[in-house]
C-alpha positions in Angstrom: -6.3 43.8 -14.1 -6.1 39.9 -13.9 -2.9 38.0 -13.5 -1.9 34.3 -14.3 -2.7 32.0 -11.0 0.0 31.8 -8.9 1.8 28.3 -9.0 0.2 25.3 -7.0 1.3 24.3 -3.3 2.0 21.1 -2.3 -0.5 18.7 -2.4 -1.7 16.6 0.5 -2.7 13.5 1.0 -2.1 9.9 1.2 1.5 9.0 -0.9 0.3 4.7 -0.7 -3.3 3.5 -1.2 -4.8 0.1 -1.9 -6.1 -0.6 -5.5 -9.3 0.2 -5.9 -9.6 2.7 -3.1 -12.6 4.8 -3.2 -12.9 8.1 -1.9 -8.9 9.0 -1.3 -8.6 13.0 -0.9 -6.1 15.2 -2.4 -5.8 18.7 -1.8 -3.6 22.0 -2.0 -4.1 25.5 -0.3 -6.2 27.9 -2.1 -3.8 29.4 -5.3 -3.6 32.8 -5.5 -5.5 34.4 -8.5 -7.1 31.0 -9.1 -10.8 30.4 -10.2 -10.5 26.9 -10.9 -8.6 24.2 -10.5 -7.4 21.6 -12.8 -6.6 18.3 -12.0 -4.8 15.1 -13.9 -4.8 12.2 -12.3 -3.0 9.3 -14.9 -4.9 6.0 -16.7 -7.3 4.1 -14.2 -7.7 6.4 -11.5 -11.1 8.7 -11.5 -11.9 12.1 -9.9 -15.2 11.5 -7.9 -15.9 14.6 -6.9 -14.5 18.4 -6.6 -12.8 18.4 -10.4 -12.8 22.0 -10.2 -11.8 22.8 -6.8 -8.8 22.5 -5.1 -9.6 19.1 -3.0 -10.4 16.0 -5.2 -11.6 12.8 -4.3 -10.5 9.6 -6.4 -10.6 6.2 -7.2 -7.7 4.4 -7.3 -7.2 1.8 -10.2 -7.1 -1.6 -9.8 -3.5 -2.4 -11.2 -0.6 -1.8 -8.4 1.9 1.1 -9.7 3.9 4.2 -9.3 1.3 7.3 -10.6 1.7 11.2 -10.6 -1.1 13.3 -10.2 -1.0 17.2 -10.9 -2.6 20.0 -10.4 -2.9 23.5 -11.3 -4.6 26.9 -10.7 -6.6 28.7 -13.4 -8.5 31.5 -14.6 -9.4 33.3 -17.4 -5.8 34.8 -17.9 -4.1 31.0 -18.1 -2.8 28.4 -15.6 -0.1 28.7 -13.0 2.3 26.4 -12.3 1.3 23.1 -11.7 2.5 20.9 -8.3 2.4 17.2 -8.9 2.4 14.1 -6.6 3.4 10.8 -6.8 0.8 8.1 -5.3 1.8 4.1 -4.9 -1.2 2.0 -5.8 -0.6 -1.3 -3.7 -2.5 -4.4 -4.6 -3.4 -6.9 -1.6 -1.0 -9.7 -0.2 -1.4 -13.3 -1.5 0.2 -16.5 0.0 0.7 -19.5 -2.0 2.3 -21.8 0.2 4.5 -22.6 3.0 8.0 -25.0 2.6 10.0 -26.4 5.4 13.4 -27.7 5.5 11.5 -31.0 6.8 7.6 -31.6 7.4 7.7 -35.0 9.0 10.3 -34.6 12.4 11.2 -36.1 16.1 10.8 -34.3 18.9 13.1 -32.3 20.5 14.8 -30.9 17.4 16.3 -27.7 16.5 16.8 -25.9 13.6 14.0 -26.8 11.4 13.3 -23.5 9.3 10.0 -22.8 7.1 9.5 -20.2 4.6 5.9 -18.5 3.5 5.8 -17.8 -0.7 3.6 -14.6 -1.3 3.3 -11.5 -3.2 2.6 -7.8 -2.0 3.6 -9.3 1.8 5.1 -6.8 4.3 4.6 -8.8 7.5 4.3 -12.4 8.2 2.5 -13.8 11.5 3.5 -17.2 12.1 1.3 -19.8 14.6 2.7 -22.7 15.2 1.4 -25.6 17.5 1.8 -25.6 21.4 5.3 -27.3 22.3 7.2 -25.5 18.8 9.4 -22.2 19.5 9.7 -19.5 17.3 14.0 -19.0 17.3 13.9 -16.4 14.7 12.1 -14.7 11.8 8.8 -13.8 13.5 7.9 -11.0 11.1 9.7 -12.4 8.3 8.9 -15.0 5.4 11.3 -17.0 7.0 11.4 -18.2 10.5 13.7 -20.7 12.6 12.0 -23.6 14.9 13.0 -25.7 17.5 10.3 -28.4 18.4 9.6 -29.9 21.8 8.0 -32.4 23.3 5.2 -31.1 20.9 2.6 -33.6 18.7 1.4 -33.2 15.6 0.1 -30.0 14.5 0.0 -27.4 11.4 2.2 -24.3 10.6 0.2 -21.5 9.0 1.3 -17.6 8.6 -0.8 -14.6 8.0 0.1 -12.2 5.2 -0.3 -8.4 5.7 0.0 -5.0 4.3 -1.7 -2.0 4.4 -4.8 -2.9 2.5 -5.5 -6.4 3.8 -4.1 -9.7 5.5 -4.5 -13.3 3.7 
């Protein structure tokens, strides 16, 4: 005599991925009294390989979101219980611009503060030219300089996440 499968574990795997990740694993422990597996993964993403099995690989869409996936033993008595995840898609950082509280300035002044514009940014590295201090904000879309007996120069920042830098 068959029974229902038992209901689904937890499923592993990563909880943050870049859009349009390929090859991203999910997986549970085997489900007692399962024969199959099935899997829903929401709009956008696709199952690569092992639709059937209890460790799926996906695509991740291309459009940044919140998402559940789901999964569930079968057999030929029903499904168990299905365990679900839920998977942030992030897209990669952008910059559009850096403003300063001045961009024209005499040496040996304090306080001059700049601020990076972006999207999808979780950590900003600031250069700045030999003879500027960073006072505050490294890390930050905003940071605090005091300029020395510095020359001309430019200001740029680098824009990470997980998926990239800009």
């Amino acid at each position: 005599i068959n029974s229902v499968p038992g209901a689904a574990g937890v499923i592993t795997g990563v909880t943050t991925v870049c859009s349009g990740a390929t090859n991203v694993n999910f997986s549970i422990a085997t489900v007692t009294s399962a024969t199959g597996y099935s899997w829903t993964v929401p709009s956008g993403f696709t199952i690569t390989s092992g639709s059937n099995t209890n460790s799926i690989n996906v695509s991740a869409p291309t459009t940044a979101g919140i998402y559940t996936i789901s999964v569930r033993g079968t057999n030929t008595c029903g499904n168990g219980t299905a365990s679900s995840r839920t998977i942030t898609v992030v897209s990669a950082p952008s910059l559009s611009g850096i403003t300063g509280s001045a961009t024209s300035v005499c040496q040996n002044t304090s306080g001059i503060s700049f601020t990076a514009s972006g999207a999808n940014v979780s950590t900003y590295t600031w250069s700045v030219p030999s003879g500027f201090i960073i006072t505050s904000g490294q890390g930050t879309s905003v940071i605090g300089v005091n300029i020395g007996s510095a020359s001309n120069g430019s200001i740029s920042v680098l824009g990470s996440n997980i998926c990239s830098s800009t």
